[in-house]
C-alpha positions in Angstrom: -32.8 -15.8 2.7 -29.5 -15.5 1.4 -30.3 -17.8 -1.2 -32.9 -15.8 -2.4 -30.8 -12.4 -2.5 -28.4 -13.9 -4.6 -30.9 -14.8 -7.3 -30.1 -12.4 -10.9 -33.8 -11.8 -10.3 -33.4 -10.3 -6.6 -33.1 -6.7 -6.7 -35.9 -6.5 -8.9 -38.3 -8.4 -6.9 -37.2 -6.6 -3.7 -37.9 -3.3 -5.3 -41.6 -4.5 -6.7 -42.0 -6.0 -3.2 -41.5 -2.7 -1.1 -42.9 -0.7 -3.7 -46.2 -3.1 -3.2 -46.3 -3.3 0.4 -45.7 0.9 0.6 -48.6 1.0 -2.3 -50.9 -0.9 -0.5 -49.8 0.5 2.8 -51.1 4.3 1.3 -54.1 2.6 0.1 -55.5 0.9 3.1 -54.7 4.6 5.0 -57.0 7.4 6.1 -56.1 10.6 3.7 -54.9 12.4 7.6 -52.8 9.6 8.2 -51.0 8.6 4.9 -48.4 10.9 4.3 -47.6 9.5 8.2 -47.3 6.2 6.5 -45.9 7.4 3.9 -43.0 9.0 5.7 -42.4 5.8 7.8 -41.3 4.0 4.5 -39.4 7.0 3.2 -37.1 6.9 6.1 -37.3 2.8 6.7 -35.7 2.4 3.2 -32.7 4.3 3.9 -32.3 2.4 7.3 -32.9 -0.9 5.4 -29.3 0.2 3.1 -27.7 1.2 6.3 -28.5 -2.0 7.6 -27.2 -3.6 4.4 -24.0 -1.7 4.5 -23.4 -2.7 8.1 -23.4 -6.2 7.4 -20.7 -5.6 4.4 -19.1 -4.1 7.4 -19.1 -6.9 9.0 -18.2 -8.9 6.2 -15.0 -7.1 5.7 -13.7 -4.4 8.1 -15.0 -1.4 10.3 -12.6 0.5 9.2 -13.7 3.8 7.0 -11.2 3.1 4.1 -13.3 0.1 3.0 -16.4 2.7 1.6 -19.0 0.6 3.1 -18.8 2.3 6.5 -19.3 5.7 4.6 -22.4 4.2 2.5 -23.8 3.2 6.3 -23.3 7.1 7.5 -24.4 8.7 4.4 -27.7 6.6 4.8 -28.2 7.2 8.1 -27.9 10.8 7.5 -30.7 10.9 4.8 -32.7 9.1 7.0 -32.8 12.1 9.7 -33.0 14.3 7.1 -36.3 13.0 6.3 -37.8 11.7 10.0 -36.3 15.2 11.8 -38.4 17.5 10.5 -41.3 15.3 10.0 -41.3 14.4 14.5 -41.0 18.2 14.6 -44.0 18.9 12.7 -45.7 16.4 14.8 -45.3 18.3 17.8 -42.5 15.4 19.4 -40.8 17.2 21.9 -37.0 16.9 22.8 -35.6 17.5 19.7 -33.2 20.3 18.7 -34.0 21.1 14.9 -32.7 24.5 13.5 -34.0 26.2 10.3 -33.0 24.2 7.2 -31.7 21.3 9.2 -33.6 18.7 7.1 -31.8 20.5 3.9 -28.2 20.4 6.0 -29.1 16.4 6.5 -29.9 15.8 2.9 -26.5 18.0 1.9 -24.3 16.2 4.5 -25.3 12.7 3.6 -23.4 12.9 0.1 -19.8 14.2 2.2 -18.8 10.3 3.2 -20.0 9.4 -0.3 -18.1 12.1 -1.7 -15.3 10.9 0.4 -15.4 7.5 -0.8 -15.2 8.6 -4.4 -12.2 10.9 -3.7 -10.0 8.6 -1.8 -8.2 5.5 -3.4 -9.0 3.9 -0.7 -6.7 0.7 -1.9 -3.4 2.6 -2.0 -2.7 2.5 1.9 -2.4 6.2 2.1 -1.1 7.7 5.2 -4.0 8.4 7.6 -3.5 12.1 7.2 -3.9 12.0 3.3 -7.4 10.6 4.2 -7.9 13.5 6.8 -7.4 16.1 4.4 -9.6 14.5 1.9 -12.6 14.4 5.0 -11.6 17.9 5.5 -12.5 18.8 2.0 -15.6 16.8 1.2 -16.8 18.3 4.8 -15.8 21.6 3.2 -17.5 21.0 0.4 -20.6 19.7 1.9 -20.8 23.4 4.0 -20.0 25.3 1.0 -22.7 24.0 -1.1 -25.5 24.2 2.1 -24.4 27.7 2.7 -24.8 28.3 -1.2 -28.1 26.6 -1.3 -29.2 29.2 1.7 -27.9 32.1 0.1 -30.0 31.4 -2.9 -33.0 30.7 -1.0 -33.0 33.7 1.0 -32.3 35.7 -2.3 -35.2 34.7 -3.7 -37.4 36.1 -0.7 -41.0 35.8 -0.5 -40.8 34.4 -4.0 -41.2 30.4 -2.3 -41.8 29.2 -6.0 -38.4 30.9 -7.4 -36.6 29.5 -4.3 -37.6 26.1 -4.2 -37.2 26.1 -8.1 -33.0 27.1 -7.4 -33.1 24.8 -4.6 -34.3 21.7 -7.0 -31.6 22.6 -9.6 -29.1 22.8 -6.7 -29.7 19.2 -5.7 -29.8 18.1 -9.3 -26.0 19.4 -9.0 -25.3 17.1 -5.9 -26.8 14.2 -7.4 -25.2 14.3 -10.7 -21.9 15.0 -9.2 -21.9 11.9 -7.3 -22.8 9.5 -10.4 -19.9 11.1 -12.3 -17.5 10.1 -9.8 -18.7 6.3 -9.0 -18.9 5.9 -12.6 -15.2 6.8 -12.8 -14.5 4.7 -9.8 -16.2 1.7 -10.9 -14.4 2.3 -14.7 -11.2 1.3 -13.1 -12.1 -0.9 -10.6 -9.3 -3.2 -10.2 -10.4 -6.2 -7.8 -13.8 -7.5 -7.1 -14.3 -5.7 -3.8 -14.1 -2.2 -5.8 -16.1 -3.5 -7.9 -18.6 -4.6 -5.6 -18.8 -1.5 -3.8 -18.6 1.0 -6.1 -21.4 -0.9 -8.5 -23.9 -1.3 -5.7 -22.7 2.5 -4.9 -23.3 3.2 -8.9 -26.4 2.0 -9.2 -27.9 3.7 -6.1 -26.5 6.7 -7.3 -28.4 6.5 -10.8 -31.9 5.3 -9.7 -31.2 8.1 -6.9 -30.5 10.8 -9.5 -33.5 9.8 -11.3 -35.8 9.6 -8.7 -35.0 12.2 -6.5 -35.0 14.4 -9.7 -38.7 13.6 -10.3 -39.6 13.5 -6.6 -38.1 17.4 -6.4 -39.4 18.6 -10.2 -42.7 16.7 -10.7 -44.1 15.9 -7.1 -42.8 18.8 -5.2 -42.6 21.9 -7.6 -45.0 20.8 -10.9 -47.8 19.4 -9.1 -47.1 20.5 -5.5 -47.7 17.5 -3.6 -47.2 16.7 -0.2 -46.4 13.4 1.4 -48.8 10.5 1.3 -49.4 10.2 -3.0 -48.3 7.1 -4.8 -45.5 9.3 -6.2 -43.8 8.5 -3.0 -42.9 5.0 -4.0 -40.6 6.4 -6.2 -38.1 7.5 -3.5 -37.3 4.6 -1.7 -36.3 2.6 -4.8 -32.3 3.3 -4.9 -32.4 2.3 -1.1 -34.2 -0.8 -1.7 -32.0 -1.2 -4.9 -28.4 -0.6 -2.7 -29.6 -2.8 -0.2 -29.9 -5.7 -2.6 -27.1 -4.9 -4.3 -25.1 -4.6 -1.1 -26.3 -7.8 0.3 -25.6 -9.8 -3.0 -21.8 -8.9 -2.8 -21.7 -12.2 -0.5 -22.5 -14.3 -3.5 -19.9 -15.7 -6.4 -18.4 -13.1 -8.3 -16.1 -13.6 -11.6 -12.7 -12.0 -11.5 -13.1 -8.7 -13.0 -11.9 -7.8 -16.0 -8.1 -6.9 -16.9 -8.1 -3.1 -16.0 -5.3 -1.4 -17.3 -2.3 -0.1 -15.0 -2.4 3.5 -16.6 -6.5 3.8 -16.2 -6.1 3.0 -12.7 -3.3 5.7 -11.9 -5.3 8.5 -13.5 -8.1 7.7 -12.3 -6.9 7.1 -9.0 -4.7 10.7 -8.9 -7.8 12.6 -11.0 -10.8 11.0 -7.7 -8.6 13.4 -5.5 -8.1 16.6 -8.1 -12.0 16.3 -8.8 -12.7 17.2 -5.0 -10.5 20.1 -5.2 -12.0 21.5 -7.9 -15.6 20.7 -6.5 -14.2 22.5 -3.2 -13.1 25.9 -5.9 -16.0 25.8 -7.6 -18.4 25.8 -4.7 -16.5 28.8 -3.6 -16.3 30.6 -6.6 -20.4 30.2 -6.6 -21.1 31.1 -3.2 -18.5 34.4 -3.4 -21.7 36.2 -5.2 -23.7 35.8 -2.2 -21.3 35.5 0.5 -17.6 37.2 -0.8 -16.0 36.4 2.5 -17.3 32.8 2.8 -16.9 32.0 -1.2 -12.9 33.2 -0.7 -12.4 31.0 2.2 -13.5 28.1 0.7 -11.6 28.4 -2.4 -8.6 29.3 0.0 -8.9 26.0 1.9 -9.5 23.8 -1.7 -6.0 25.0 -3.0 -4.7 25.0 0.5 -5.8 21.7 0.9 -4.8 20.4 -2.4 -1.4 21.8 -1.9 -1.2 19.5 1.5 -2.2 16.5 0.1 0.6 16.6 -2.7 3.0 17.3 -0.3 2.0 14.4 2.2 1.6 12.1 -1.1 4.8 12.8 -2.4 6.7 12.5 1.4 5.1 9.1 1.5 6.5 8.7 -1.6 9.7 9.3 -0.6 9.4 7.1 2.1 8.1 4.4 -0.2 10.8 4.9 -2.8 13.5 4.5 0.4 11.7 1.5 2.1 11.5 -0.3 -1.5 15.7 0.7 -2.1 16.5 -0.3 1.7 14.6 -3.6 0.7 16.3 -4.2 -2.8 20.1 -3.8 -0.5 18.9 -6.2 2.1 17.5 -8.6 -0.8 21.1 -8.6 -2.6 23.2 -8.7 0.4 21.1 -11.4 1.1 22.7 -13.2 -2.1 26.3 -11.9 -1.3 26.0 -13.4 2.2 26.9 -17.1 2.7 24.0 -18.1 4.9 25.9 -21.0 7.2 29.0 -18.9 7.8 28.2 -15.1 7.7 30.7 -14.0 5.5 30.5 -12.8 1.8 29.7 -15.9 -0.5 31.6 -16.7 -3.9 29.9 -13.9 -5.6 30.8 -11.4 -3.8 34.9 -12.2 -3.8 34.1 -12.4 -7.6 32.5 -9.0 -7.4 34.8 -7.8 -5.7 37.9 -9.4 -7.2 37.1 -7.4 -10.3 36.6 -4.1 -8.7 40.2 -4.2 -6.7 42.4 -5.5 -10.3 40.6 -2.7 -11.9 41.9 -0.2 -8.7 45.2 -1.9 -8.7 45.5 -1.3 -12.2 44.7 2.2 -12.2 47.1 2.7 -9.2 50.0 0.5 -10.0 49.9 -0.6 -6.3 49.9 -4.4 -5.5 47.5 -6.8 -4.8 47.2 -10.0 -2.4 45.3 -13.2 -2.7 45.0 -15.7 0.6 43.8 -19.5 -0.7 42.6 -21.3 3.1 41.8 -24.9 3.0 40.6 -26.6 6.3 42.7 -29.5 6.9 41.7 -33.4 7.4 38.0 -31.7 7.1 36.3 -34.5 5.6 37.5 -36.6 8.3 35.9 -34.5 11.0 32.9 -34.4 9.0 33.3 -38.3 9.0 34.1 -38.7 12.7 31.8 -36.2 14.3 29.3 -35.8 12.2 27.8 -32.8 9.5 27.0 -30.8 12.3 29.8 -30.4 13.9 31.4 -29.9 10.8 28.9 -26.8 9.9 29.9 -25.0 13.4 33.8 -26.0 12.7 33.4 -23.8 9.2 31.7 -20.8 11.4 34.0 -20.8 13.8 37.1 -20.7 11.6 35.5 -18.3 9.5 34.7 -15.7 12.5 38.6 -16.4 13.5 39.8 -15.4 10.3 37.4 -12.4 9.7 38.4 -11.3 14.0 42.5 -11.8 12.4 41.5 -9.1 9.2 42.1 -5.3 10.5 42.0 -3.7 7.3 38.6 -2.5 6.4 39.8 -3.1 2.9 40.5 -6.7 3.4 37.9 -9.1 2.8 37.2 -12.8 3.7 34.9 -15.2 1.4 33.7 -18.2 1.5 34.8 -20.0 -1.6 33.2 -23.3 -1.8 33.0 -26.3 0.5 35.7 -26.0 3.4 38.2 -23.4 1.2 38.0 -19.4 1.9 39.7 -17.1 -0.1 40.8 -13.4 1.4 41.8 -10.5 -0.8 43.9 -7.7 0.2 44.4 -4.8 -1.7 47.3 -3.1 -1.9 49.8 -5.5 0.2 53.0 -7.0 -0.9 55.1 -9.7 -0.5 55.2 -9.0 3.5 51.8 -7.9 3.9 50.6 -10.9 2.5 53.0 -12.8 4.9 51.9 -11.4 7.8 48.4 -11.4 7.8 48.2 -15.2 6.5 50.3 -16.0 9.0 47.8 -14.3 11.2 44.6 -16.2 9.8 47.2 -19.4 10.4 47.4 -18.8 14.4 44.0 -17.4 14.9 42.3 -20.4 13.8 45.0 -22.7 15.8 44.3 -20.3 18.9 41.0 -21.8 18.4 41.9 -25.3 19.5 38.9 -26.9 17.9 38.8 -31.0 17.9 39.7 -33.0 14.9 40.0 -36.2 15.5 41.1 -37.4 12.0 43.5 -35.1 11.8 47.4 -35.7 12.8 47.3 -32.8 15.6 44.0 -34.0 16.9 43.1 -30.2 16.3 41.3 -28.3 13.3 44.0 -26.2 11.4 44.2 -24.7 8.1 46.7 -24.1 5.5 47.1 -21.0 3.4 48.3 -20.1 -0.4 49.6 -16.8 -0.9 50.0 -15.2 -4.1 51.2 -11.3 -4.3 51.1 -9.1 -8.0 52.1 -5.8 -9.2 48.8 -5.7 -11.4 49.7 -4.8 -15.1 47.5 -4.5 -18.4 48.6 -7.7 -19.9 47.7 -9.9 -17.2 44.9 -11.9 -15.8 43.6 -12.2 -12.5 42.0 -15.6 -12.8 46.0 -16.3 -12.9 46.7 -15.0 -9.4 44.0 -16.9 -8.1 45.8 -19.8 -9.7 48.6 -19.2 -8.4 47.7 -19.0 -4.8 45.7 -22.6 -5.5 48.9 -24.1 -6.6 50.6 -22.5 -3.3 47.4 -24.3 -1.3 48.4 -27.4 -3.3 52.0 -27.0 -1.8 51.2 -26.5 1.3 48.9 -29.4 1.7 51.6 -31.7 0.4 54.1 -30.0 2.6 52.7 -31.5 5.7 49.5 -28.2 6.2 49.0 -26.3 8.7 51.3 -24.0 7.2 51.7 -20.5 4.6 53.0 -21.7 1.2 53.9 -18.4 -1.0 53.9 -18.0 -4.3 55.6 -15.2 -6.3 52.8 -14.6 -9.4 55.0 -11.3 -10.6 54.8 -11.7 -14.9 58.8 -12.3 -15.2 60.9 -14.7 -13.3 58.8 -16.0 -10.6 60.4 -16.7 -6.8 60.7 -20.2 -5.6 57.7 -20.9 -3.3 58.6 -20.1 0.4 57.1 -21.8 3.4 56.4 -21.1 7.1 55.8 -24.0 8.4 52.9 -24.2 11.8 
């Protein structure tokens, strides 16, 4: 069966197939029991596109964002607006049906289409953004029955004048809801819109068409009643959804390249359109009903001004998870990820901000060189791993030995960490590399290759009065040659070096 529904041909020979069977149906009925018949396929072909709408359900979600679910309920609702009235006139008891209650069915059932059309549905907009836009289609959908009442009961005994207003009232709803699937379907941007709002489209058309003639020609030019062969004409876009609908299963080429822009104004203009549905349905009905007419205009701009402010809060919040994102992405890549402290990049980064602040201030500026001693050997001896926790544990020493929140700790490449401290001199910079020296001996970490049998590091200190004609890749270098120095000295010790521009200090040690 599902072959056959995906043939090109389908549609088309499901709609000559109901048409024939509700044809010969008619024909093989008694003239007092056709339009009975009759009505049995008017309402079975609106159940048949519920049915076929419930199995896209299925196919995708239950959820009423994904249209389908609205197409199910808007059928269903045109299908007791045709079988109500018609078990009432039969004399079937245990119903409740109120004047015009077919005519509130058949206005209702376009409020979940017209909420599908409003509503870009693909934008994950807060739940309450879709409530307001239900509130308004709803709205709608009561101004426009209470309008249609108003004009009937103006017209009177006149039953020709009224039902003449109440045809070109319907011609209005079944227009408006083309219009908007049209628009939809325009800037359709993936195959499931386009899937849903085409099978939505076409319904909409052969609907327009046929419920046109149904209300102009059968009903008020010839004044027919139910049971003719002008009856086949109604079921068609119900037949023609259903195909439709169950054909989205099949193989569908990508859609085509829909511009960005299209899609944002059509997607911000679904919602505006509602609004000024919702104002002009007021603005019609205030001639009959003042009070009413105002209301409803006073709950379109009301709502209208709701739903701007809940878009553009979830905007905001959008715009704040998006920046929160961005910070986490690039401390991401300013973090070294074995060790937890800032990475290369972010001493460089930072480097340049502090020269630049120590320039401007004329205040001095420190730069701590750390090498791990004898680390290959322990990488060596107890393997990689151990070697990776020796490096984080070292480095969360050092960081635990920083109290300045200026100072900063980076890893600079392999076993080597560099710290920068702004404004400290000469015994500043002593102090707190002697610090990083003792906190990682405090530490007491195994090395077997090295001469203490215990992981130590040693540390190049380089201290400068920053000044416009210097460098600061040449306090860097001069803290690496005090690293140097303190290697060769025997490690585990502070090696300073004086990197002032004019007649530089010997190079002092502390030995560990």
């Amino acid at each position: 069966m599902t072959a056959l529904l995906n043939r090109p041909a389908a549609p088309a020979l499901l709609l000559l197939a109901f048409a024939g069977v509700h044809a010969l149906a008619i024909a093989a009925s008694p003239s007092r029991i056709a339009p009975l018949v009759s009505q049995g396929f008017l309402c079975a072909a609106p159940l048949l596109a519920t049915s076929a709408a419930v199995l896209r359900c299925r196919a995708t979600s239950w959820r009423p964002s994904d249209g389908w679910s609205m197409a199910a309920l808007a059928f269903l609702l045109w299908a007791l607006g045709m079988a109500v009235p018609a078990l009432a006139d039969r004399g079937v008891t245990g119903w409740v049906v109120v004047d015009y209650g077919d005519i509130l069915l058949f206005v209702m059932y376009a409020v979940p289409l017209t909420w599908v059309v409003a509503t870009p549905f693909r934008h994950r907009d807060r739940p309450a953004i879709q409530a307001v836009d239900a509130v308004l289609a709803t709205v709608l959908g009561g101004l426009f029955f209470t309008l249609i009442i108003a004009v009937v009961r103006r017209a009177g005994a006149d039953t020709q004048a009224s039902s003449r207003y109440l045809c070109w009232l319907f011609d209005v709803e079944n227009l408006f809801l083309p219009a908007g699937l049209a628009l939809r379907y325009w800037a359709a941007s993936s195959i499931g819109e386009r899937r849903l709002f085409g099978a939505l489209l076409g319904y909409a058309l052969v609907y327009a068409a046929s419920a046109g003639f149904n209300n102009h020609v059968t009903a008020l030019l010839l004044q027919l009643d139910q049971g003719s062969y002008l009856d086949l004409t109604l079921p068609l876009p119900f037949v023609l959804f259903a195909a439709m609908a169950s054909r989205a299963n099949a193989r569908t080429a990508a859609p085509r390249r829909v511009l960005a822009l299209r899609v944002r104004y059509v997607r911000s203009a679904s919602p505006w359109l509602l609004c000024v549905a919702v104002l002009g349905a007021g603005l019609a009905l205030a001639r009959y009903e003042y009070a009413l007419g105002v209301a409803g205009v006073g709950v379109g701009v009301l709502g209208y001004g709701v739903r701007n402010l809940l878009r553009e809060v979830q905007f905001l919040e959008q715009r704040r998870r998006l920046r929160d994102q961005q910070l986490a992405a690039q401390a991401l890549t300013l973090v070294d990820p074995l060790t937890g402290v800032p990475n290369r990049r972010a001493h460089d980064e930072a480097f340049a901000r502090e020269w630049k602040r120590a320039l401007r201030s004329g205040r001095p500026l420190g730069v701590l060189l750390i090498d791990i001693d004898f680390f290959k050997r322990l990488n060596d001896t107890l393997g990689h791993q151990a070697g990776d926790a020796c490096l984080r544990e070292v480095a969360q020493a050092m960081r635990g030995a920083l109290h300045r929140p200026d100072d900063r700790l980076a890893r600079y490449g392999g076993e080597e960490f560099v710290a920068l401290l702004p404004e400290t001199d000469r015994d500043g910079c002593a102090q707190v590399a002697e610090a990083l020296r003792a906190a990682v001996a405090a530490l007491q970490l195994a090395n077997p290759g090295a001469t203490s049998g215990q992981v130590t590091i040693s540390v190049g200190a380089a201290c400068e009065t920053v000044r416009p004609d210097r460098e600061r890749a040449g306090l860097l270098q001069a803290a690496d040659e005090a690293v140097y120095a303190a290697k060769h000295g025997g490690r585990n010790r502070v090696v300073f070096a004086w990197a002032a521009a004019s007649d530089p200090e010997p190079a002092a040690a502390t030995p560990g």
